[in-house]
PDB file of the backbone (N, CA, C, O) and the ligand in Angstrom, with CONECT records:
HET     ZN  A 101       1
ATOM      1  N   UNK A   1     -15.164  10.320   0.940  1.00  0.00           N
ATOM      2  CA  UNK A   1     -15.564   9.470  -0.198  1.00  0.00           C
ATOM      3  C   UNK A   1     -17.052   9.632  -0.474  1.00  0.00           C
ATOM      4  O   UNK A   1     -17.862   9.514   0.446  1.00  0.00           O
ATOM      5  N   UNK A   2     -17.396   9.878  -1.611  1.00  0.00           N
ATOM      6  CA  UNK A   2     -18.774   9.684  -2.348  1.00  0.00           C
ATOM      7  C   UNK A   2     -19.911   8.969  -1.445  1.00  0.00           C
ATOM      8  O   UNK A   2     -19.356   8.624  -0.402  1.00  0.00           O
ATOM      9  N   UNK A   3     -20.756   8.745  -1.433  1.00  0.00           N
ATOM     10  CA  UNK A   3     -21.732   7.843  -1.164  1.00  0.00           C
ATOM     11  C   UNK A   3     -22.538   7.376  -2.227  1.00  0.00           C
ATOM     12  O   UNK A   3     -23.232   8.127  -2.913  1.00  0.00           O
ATOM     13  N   UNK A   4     -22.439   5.803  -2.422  1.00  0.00           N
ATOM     14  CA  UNK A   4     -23.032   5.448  -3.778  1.00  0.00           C
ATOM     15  C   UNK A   4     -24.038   5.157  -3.655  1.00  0.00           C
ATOM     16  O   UNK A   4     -24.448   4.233  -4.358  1.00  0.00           O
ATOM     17  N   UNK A   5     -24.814   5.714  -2.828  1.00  0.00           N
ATOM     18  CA  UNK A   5     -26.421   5.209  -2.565  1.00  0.00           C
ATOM     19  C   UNK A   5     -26.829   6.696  -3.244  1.00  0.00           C
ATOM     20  O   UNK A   5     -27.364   6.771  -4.350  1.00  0.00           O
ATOM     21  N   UNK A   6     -26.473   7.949  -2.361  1.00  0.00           N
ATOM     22  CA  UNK A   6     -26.767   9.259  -2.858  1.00  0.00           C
ATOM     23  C   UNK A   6     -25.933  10.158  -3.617  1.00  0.00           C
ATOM     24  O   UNK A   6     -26.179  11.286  -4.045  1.00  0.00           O
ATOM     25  N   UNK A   7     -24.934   9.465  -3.699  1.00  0.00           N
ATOM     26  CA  UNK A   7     -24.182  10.296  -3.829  1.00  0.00           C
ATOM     27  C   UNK A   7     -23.509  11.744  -3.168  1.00  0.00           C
ATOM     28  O   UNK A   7     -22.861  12.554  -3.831  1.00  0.00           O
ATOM     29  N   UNK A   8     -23.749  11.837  -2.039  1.00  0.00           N
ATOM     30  CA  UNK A   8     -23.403  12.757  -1.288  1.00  0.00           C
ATOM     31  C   UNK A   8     -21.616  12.946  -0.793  1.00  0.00           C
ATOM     32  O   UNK A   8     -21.020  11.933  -0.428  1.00  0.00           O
ATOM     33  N   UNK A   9     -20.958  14.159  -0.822  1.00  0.00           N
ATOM     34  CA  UNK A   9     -19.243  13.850  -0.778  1.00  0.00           C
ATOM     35  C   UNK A   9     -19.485  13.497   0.613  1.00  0.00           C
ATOM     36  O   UNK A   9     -18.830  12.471   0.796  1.00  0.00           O
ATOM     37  N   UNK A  10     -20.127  13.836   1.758  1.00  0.00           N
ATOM     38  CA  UNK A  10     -20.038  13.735   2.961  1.00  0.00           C
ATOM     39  C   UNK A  10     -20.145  12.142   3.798  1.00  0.00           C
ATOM     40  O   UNK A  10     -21.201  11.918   4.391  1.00  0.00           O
ATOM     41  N   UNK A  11     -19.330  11.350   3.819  1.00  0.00           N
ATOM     42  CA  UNK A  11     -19.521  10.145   4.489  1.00  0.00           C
ATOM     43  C   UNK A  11     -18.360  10.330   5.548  1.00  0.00           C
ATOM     44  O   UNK A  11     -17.372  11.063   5.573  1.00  0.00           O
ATOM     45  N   UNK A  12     -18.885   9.343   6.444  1.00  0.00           N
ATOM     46  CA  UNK A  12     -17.551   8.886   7.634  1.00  0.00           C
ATOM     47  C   UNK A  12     -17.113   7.822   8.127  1.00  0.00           C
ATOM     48  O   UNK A  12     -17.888   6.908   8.410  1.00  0.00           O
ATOM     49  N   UNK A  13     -16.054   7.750   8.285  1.00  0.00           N
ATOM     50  CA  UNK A  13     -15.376   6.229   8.457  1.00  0.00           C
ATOM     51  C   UNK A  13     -15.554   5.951  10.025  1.00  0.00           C
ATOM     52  O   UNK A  13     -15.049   6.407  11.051  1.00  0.00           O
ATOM     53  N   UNK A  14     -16.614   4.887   9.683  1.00  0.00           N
ATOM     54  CA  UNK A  14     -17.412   4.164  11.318  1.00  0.00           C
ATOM     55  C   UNK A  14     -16.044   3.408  12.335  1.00  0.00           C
ATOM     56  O   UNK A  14     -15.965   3.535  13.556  1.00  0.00           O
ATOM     57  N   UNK A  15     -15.024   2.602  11.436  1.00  0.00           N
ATOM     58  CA  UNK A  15     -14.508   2.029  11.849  1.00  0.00           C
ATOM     59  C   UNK A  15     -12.846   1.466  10.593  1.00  0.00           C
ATOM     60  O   UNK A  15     -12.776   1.670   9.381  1.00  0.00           O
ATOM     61  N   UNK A  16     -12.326   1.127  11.029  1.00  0.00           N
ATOM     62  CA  UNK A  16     -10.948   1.152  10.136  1.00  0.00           C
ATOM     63  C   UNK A  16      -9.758  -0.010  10.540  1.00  0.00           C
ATOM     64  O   UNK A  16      -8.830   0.197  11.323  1.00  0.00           O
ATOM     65  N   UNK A  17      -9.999  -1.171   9.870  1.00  0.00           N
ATOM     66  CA  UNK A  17      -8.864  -2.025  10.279  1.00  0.00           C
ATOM     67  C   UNK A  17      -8.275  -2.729   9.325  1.00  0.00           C
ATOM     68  O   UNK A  17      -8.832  -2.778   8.228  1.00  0.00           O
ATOM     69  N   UNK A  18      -6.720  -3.592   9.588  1.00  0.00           N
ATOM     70  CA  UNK A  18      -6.285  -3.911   8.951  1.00  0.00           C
ATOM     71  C   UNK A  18      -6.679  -5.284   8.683  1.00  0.00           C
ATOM     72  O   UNK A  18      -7.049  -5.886   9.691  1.00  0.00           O
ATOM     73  N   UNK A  19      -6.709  -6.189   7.185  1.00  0.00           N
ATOM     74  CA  UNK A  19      -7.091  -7.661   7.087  1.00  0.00           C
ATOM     75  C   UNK A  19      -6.202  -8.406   7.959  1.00  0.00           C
ATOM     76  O   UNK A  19      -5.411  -7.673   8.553  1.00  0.00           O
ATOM     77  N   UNK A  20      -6.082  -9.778   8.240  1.00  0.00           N
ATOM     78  CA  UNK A  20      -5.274 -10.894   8.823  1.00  0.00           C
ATOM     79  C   UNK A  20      -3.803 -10.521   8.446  1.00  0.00           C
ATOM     80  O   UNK A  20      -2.950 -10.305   9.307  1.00  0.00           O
ATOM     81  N   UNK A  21      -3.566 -10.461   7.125  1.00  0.00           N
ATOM     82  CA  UNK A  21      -2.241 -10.451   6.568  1.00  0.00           C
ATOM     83  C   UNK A  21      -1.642  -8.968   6.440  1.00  0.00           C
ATOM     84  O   UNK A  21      -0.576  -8.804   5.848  1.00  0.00           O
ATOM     85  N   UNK A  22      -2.444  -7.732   7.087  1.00  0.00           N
ATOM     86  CA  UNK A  22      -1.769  -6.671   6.744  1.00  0.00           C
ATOM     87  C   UNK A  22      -2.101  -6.016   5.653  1.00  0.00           C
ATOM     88  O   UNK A  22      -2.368  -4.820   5.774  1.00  0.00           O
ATOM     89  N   UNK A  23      -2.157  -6.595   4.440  1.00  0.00           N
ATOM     90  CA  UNK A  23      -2.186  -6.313   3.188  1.00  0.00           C
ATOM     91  C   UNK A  23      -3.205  -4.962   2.948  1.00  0.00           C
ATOM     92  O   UNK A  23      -2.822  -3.945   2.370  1.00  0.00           O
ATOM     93  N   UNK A  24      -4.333  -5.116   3.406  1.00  0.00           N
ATOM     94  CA  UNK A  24      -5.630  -4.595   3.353  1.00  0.00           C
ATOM     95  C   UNK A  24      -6.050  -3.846   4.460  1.00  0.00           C
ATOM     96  O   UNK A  24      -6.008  -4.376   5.570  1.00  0.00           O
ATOM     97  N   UNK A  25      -6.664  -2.066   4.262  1.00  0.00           N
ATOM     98  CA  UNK A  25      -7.191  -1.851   5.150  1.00  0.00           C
ATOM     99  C   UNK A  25      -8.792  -1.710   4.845  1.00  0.00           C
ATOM    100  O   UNK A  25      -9.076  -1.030   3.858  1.00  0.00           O
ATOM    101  N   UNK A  26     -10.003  -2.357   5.686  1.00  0.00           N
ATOM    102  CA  UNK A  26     -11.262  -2.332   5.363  1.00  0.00           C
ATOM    103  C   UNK A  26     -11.563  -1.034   6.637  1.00  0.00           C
ATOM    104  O   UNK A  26     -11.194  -0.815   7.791  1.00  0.00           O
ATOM    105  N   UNK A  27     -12.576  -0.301   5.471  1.00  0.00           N
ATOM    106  CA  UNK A  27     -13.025   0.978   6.336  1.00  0.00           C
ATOM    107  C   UNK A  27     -14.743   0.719   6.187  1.00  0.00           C
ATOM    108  O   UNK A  27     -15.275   0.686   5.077  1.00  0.00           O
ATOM    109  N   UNK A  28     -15.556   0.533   7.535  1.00  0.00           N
ATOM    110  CA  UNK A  28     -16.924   0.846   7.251  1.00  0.00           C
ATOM    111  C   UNK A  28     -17.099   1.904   6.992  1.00  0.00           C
ATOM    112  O   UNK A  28     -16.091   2.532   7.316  1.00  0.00           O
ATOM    113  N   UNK A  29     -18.065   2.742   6.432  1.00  0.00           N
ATOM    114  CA  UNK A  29     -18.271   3.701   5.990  1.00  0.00           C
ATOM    115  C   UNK A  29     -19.511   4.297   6.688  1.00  0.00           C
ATOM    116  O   UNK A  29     -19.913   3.569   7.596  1.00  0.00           O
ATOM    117  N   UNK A  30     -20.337   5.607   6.479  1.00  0.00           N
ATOM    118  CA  UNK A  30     -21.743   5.598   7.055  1.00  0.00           C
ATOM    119  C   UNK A  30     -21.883   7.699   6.212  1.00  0.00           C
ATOM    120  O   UNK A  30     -21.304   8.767   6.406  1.00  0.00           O
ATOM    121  N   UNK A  31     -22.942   7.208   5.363  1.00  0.00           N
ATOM    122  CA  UNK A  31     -23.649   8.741   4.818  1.00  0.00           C
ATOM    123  C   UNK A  31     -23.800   9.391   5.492  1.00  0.00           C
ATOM    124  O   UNK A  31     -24.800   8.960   6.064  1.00  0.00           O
ATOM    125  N   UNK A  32     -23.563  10.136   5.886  1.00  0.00           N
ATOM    126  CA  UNK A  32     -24.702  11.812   6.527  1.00  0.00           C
ATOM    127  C   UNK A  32     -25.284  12.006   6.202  1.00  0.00           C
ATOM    128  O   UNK A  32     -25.936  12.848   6.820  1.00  0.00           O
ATOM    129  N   UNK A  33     -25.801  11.588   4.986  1.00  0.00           N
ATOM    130  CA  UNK A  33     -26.685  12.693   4.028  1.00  0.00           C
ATOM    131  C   UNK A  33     -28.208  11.689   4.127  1.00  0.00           C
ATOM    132  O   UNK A  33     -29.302  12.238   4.262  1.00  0.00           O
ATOM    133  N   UNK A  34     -28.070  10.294   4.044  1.00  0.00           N
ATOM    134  CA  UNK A  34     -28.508   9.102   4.051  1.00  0.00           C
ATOM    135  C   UNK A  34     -28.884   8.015   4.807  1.00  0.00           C
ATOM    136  O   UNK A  34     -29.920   7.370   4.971  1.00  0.00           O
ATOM    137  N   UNK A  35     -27.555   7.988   5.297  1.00  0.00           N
ATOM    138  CA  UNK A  35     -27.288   6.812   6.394  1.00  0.00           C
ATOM    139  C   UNK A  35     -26.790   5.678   6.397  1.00  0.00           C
ATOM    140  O   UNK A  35     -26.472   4.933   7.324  1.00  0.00           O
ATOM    141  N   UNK A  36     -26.697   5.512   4.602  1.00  0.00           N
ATOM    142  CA  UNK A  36     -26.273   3.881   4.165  1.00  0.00           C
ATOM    143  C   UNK A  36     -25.334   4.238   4.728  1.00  0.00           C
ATOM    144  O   UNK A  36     -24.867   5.358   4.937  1.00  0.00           O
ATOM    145  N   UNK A  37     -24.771   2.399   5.220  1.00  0.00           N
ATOM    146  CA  UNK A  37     -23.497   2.243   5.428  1.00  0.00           C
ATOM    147  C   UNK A  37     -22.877   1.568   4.148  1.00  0.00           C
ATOM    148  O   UNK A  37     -23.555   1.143   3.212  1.00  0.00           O
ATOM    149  N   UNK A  38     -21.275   1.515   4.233  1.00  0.00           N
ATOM    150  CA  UNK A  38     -20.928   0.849   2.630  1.00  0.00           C
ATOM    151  C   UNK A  38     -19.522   0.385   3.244  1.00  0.00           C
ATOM    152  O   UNK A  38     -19.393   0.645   4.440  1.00  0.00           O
ATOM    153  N   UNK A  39     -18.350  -0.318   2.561  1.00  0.00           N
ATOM    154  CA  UNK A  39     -17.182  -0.741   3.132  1.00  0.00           C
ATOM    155  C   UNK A  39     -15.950  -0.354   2.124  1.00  0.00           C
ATOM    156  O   UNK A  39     -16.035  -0.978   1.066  1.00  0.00           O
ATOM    157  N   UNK A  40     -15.167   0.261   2.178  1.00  0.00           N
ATOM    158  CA  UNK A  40     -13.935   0.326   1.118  1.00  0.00           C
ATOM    159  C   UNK A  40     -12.687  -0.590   1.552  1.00  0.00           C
ATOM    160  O   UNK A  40     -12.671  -1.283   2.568  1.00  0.00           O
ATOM    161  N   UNK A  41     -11.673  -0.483   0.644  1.00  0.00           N
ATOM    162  CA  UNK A  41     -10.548  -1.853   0.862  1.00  0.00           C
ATOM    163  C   UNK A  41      -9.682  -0.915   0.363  1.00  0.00           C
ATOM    164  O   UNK A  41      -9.822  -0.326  -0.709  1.00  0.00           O
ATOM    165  N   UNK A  42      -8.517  -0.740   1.383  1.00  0.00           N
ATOM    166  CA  UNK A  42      -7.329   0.264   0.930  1.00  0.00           C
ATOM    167  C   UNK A  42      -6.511  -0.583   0.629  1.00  0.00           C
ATOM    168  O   UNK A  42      -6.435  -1.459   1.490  1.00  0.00           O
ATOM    169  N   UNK A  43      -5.661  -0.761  -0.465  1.00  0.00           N
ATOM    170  CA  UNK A  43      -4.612  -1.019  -0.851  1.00  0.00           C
ATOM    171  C   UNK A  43      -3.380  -1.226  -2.154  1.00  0.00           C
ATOM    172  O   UNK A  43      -3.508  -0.884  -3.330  1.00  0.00           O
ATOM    173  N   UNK A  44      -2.493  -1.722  -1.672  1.00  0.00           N
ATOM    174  CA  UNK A  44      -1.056  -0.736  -2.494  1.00  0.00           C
ATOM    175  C   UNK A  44      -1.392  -1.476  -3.781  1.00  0.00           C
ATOM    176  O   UNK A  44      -1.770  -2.643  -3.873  1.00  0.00           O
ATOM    177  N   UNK A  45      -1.180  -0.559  -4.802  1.00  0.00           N
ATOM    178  CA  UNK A  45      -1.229  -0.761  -6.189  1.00  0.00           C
ATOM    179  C   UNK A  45       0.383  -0.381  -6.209  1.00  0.00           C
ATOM    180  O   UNK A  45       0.795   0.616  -5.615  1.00  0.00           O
ATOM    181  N   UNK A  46       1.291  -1.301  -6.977  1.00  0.00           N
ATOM    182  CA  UNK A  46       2.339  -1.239  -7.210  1.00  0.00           C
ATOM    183  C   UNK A  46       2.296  -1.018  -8.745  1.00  0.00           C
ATOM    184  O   UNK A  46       2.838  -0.046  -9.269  1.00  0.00           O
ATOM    185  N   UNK A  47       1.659  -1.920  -9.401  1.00  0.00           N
ATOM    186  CA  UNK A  47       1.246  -1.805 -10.808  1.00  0.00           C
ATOM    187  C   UNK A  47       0.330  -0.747 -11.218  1.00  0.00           C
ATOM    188  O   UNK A  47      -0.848  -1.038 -11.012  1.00  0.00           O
ATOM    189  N   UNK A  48       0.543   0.442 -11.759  1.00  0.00           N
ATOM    190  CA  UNK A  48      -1.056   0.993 -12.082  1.00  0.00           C
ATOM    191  C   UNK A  48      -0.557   1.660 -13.580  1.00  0.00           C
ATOM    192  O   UNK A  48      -0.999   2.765 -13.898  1.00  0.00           O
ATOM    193  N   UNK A  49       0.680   0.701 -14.762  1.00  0.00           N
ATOM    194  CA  UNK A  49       0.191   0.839 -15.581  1.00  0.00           C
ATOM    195  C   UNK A  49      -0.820   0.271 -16.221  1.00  0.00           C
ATOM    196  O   UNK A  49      -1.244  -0.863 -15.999  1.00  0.00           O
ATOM    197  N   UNK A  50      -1.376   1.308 -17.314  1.00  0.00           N
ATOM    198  CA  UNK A  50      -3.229   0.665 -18.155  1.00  0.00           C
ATOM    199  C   UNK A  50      -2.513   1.115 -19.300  1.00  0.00           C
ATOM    200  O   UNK A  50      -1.744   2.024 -19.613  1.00  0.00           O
ATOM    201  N   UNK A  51      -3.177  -0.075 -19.900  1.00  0.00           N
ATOM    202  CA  UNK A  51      -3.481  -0.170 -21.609  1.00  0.00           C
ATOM    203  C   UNK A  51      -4.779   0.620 -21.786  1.00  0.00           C
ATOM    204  O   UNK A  51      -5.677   0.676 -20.946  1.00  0.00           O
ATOM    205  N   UNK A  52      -4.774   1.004 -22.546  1.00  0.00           N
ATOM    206  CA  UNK A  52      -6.127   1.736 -23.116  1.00  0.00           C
ATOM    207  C   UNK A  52      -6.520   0.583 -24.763  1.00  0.00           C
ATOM    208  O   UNK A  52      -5.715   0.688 -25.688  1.00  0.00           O
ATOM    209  N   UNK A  53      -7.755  -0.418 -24.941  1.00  0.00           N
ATOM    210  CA  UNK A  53      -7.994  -1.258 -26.026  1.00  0.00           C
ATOM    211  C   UNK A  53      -8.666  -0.532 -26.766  1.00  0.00           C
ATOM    212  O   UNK A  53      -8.951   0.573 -26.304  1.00  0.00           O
ATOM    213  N   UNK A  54      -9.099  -0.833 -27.990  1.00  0.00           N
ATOM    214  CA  UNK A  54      -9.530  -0.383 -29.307  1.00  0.00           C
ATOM    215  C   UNK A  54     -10.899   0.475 -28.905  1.00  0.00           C
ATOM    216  O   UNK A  54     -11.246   1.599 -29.268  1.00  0.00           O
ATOM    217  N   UNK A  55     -11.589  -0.547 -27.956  1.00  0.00           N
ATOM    218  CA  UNK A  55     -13.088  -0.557 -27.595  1.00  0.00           C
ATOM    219  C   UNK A  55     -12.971   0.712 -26.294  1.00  0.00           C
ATOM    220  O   UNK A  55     -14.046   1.211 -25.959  1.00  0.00           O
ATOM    221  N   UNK A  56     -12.029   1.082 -25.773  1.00  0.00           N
ATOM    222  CA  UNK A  56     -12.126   2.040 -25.004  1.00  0.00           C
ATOM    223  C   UNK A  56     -11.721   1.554 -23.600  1.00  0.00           C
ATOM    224  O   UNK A  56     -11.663   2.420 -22.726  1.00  0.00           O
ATOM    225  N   UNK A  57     -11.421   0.219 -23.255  1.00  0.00           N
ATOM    226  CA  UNK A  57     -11.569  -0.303 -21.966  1.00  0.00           C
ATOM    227  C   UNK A  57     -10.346  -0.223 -21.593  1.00  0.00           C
ATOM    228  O   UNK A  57      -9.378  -0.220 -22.354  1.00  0.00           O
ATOM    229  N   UNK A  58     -10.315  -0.134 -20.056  1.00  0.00           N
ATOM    230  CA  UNK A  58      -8.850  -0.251 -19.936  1.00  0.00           C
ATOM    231  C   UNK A  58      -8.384  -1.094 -19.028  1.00  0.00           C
ATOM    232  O   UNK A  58      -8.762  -1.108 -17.857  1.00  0.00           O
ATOM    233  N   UNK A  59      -7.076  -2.252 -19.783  1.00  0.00           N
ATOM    234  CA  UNK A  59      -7.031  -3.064 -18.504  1.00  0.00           C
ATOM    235  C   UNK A  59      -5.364  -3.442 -18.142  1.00  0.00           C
ATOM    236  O   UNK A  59      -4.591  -3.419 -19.099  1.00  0.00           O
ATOM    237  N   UNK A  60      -4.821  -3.783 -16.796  1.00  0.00           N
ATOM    238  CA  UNK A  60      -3.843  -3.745 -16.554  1.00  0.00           C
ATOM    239  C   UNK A  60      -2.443  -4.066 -17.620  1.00  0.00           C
ATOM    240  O   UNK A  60      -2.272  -5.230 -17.982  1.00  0.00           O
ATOM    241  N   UNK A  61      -1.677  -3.203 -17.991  1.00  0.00           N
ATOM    242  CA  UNK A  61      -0.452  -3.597 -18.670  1.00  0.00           C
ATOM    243  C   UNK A  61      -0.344  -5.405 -18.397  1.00  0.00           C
ATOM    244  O   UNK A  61      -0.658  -5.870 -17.301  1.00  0.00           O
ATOM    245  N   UNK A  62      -0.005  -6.035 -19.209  1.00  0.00           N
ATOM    246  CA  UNK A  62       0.743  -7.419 -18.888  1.00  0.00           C
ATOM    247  C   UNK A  62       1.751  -7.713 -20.014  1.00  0.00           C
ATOM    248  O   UNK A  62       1.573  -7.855 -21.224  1.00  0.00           O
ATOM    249  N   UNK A  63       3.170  -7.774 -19.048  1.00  0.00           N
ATOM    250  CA  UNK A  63       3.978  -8.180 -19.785  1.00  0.00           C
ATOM    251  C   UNK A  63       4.070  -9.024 -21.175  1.00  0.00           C
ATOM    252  O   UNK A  63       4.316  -8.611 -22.308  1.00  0.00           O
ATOM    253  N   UNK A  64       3.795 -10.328 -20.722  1.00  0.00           N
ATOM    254  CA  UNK A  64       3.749 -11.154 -21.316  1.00  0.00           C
ATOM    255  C   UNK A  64       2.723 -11.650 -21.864  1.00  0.00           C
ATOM    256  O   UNK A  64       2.694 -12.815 -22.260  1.00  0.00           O
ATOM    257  N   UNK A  65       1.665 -10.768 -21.968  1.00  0.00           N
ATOM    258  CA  UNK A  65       1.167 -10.310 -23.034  1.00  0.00           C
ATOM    259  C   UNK A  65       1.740  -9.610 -24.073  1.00  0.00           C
ATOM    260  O   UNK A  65       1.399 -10.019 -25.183  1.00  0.00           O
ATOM    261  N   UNK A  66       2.339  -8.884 -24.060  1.00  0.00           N
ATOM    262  CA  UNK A  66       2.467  -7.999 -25.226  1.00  0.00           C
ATOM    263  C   UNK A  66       3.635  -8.875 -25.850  1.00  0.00           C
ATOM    264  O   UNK A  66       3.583  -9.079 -27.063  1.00  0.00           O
ATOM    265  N   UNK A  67       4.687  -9.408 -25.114  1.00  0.00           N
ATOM    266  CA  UNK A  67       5.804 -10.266 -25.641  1.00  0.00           C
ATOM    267  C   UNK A  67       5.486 -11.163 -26.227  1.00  0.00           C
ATOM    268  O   UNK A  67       6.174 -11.476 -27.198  1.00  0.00           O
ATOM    269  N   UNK A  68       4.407 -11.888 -25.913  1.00  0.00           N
ATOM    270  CA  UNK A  68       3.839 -13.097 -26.508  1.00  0.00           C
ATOM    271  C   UNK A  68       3.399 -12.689 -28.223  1.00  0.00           C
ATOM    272  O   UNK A  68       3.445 -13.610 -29.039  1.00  0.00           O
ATOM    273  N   UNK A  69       2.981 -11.280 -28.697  1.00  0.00           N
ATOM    274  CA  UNK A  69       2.511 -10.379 -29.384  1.00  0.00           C
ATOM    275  C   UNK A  69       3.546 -10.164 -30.349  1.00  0.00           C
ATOM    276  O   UNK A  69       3.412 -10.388 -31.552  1.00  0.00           O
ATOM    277  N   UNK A  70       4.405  -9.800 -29.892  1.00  0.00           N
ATOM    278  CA  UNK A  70       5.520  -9.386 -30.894  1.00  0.00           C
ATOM    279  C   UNK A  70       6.278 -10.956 -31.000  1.00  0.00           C
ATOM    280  O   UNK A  70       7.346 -10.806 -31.593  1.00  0.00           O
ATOM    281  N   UNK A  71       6.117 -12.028 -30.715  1.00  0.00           N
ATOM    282  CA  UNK A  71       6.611 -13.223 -30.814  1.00  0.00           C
ATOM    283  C   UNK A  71       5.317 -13.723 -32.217  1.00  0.00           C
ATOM    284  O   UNK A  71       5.700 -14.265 -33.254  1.00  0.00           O
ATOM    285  N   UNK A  72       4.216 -13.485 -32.013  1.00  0.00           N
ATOM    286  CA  UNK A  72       4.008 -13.703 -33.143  1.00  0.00           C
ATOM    287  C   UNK A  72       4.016 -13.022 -34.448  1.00  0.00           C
ATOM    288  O   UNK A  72       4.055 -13.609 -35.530  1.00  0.00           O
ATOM    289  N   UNK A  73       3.969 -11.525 -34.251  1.00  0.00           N
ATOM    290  CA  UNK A  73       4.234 -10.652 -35.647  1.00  0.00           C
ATOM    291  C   UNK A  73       5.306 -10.978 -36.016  1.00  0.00           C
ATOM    292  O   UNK A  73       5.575 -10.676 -37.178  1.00  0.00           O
ATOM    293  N   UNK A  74       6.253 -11.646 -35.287  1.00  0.00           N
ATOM    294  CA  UNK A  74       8.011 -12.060 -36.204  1.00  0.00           C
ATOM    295  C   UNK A  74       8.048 -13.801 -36.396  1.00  0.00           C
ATOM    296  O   UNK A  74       9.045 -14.471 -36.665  1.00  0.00           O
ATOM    297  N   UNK A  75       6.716 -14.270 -36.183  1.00  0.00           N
ATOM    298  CA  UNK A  75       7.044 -15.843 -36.468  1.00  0.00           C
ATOM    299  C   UNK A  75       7.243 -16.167 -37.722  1.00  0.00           C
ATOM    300  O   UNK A  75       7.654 -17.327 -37.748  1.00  0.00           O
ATOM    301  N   UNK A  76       7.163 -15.741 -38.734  1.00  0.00           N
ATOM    302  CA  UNK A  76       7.390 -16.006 -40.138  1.00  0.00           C
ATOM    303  C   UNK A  76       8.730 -14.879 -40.617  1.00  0.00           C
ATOM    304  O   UNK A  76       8.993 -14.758 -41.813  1.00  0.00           O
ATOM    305  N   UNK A  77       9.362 -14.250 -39.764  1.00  0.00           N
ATOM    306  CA  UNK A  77      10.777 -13.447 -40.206  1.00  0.00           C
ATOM    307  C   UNK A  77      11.398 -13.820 -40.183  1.00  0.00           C
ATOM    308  O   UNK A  77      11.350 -14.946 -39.689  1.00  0.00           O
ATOM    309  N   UNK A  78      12.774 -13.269 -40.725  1.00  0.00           N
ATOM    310  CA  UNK A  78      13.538 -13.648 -40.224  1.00  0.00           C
ATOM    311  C   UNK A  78      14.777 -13.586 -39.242  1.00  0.00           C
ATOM    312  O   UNK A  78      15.962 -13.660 -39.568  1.00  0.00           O
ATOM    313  N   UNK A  79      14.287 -13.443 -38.051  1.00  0.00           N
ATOM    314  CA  UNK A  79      14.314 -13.019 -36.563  1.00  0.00           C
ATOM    315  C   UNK A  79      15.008 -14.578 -35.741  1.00  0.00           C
ATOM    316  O   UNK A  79      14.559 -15.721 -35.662  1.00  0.00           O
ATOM    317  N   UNK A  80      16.130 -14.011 -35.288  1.00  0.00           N
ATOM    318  CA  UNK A  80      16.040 -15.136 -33.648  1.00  0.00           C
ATOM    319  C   UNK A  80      15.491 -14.498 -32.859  1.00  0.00           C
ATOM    320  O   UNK A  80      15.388 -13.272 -32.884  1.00  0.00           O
ATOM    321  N   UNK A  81      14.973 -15.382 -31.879  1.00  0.00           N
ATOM    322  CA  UNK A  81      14.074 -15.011 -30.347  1.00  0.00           C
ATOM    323  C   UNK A  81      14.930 -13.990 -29.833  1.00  0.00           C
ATOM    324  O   UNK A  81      14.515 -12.866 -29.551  1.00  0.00           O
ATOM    325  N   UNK A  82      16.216 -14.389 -29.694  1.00  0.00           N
ATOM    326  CA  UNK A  82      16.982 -13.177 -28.373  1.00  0.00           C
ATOM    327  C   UNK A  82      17.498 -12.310 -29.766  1.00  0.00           C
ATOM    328  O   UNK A  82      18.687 -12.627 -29.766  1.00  0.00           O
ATOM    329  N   UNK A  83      17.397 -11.807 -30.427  1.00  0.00           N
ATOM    330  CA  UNK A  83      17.220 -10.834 -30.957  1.00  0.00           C
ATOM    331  C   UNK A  83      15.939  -9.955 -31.232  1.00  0.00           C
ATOM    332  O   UNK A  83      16.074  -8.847 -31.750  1.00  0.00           O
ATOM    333  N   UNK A  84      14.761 -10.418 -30.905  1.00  0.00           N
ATOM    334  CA  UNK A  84      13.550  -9.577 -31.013  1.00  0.00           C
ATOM    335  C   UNK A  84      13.508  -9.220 -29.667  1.00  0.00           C
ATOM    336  O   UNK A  84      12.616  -8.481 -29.252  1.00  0.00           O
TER     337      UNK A  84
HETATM  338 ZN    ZN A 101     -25.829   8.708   1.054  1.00  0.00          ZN2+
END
């Protein structure tokens, strides 16, 4: 992984464990190039669809968002709910 102090590709993982619940693995980190140390957080992305917005940003798909969306472009149709 990078080093965001120097940017150097060369770093090494000082140490590597899992959080309380499993969920998370925290890795200290340490530059070669530098010396900073830094910490990363491994874990499962189940979700990794992205919307891409007008402005360029991109942020997680949400359902019910977008449903909520098309519930209002048909509020004045003439639409039932369980048909849209
Ligand atoms: Zn560095």
């Amino acid at each position: 992984m990078r080093c965001p102090y120097c940017n150097d590709e060369d770093t090494q993982v000082k140490d590597s464990r899992p959080t309380e619940d499993n969920s998370v693995i925290r890795r200290r980190r340490s530059c070669i190039q530098c010396a900073a140390r830094f910490t990363t957080f491994e874990r499962v992305q189940l979700r990794d669809l992205m919307v891409k917005k007008r402005d360029g940003k991109k942020v997680e798909f949400d359902r019910d968002k977008l449903a909520r969306s098309i519930m209002v472009s048909f509020r004045k149709r003439p639409f039932e709910d369980e048909r849209i």
